[in-house]
VOBA-1610 file (N, C-alpha, C; in pm, whole numbers, padded with zeros to 5 digits, always signed):
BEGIN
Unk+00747-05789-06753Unk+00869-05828-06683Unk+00853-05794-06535Unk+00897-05890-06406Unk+00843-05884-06311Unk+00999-05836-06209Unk+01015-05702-06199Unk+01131-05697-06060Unk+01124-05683-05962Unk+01223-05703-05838Unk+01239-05746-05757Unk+01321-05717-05680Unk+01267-05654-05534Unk+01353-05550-05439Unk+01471-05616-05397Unk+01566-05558-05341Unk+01657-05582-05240Unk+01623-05730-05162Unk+01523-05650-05074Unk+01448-05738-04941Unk+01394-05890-05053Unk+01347-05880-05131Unk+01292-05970-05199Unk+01406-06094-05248Unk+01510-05999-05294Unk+01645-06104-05366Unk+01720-06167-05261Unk+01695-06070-05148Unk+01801-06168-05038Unk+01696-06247-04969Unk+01521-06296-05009Unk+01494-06352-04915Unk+01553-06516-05016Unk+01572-06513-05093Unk+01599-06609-05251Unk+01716-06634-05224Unk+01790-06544-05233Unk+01990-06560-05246Unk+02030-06572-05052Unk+02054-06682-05006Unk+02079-06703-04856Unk+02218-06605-04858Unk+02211-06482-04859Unk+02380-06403-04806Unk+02317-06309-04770Unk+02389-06194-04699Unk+02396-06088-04666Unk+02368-05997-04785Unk+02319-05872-04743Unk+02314-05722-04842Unk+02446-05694-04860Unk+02538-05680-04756Unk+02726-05697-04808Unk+02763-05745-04903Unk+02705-05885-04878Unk+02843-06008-04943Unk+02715-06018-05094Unk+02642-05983-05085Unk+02552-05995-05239Unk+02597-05902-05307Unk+02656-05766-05255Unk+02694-05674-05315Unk+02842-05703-05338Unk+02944-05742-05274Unk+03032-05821-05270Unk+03070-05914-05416Unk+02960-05971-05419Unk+02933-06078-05562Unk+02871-05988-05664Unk+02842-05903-05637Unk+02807-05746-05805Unk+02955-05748-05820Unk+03032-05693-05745Unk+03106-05646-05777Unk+03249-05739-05829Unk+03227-05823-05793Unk+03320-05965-05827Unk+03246-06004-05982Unk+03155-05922-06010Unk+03077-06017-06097Unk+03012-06138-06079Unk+03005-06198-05968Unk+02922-06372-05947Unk+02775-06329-05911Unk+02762-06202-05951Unk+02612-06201-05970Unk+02570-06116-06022Unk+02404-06085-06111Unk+02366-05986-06156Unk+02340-05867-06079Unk+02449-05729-06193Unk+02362-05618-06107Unk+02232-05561-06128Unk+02191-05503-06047Unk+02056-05416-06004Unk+02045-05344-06152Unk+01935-05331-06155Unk+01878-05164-06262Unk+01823-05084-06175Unk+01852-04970-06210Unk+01772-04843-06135Unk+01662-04799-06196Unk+01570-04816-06154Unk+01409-04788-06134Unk+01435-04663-06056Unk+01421-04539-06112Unk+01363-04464-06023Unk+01533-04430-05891Unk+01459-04400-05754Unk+01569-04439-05661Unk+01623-04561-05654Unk+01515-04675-05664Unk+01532-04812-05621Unk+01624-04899-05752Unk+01669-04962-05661Unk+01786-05063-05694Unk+01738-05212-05706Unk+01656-05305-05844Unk+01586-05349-05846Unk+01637-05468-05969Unk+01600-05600-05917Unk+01657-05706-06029Unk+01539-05768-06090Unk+01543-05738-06257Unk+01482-05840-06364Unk+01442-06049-06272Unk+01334-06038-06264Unk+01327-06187-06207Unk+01413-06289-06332Unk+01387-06252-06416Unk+01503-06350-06556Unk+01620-06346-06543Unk+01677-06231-06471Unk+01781-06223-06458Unk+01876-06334-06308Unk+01743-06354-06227Unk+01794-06403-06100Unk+01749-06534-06155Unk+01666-06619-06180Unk+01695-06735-06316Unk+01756-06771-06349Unk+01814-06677-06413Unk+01953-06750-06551Unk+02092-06772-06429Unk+02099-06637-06354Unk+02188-06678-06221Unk+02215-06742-06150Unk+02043-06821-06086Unk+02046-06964-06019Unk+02064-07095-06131Unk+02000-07097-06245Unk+02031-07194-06333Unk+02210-07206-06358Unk+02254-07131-06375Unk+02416-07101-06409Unk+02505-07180-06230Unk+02451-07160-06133Unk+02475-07202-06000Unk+02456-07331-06001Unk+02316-07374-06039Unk+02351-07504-06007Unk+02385-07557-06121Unk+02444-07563-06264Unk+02498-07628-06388Unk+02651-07642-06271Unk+02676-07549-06226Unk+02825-07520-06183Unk+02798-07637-06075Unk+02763-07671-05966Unk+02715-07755-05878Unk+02728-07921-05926Unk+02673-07887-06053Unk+02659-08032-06098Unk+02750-08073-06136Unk+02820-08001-06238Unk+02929-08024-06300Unk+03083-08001-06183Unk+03067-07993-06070Unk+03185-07992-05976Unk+03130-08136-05859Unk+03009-08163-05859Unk+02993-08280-05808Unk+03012-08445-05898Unk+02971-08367-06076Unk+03023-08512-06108Unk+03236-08517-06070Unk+03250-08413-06109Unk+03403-08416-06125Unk+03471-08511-05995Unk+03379-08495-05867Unk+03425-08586-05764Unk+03430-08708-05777Unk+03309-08775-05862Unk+03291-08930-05901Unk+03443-08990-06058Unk+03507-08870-06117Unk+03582-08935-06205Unk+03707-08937-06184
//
């Protein structure tokens, strides 16, 4: 299983270290596991997150066409 720093998730997720943390806490995104000190995300986990983003995307762009 391959994880993935901070610096690494926000070069992927276009937001801020704030507003990503912002979305932990809203729940609209997966939280971190602690490794150690570090604060570190499952790559499957940021996957299923972007897959779930754009189902949502799709399904709010057909809704414009009906």
């Amino acid at each position: 299983m391959r994880f993935l720093r901070i610096d690494e998730v926000l070069a992927v997720v276009p937001v801020s270290k704030a507003t990503l943390y912002r979305m932990i806490n809203r729940k609209e995104f997966p939280p971190p596991c602690r490794i150690g000190a570090s604060s570190m995300w499952p790559a499957s986990d940021l996957r299923e997150w972007a897959n779930g983003v754009k189902r949502k995307r799709l399904f709010n762009d057909a809704e414009d066409f009906i």
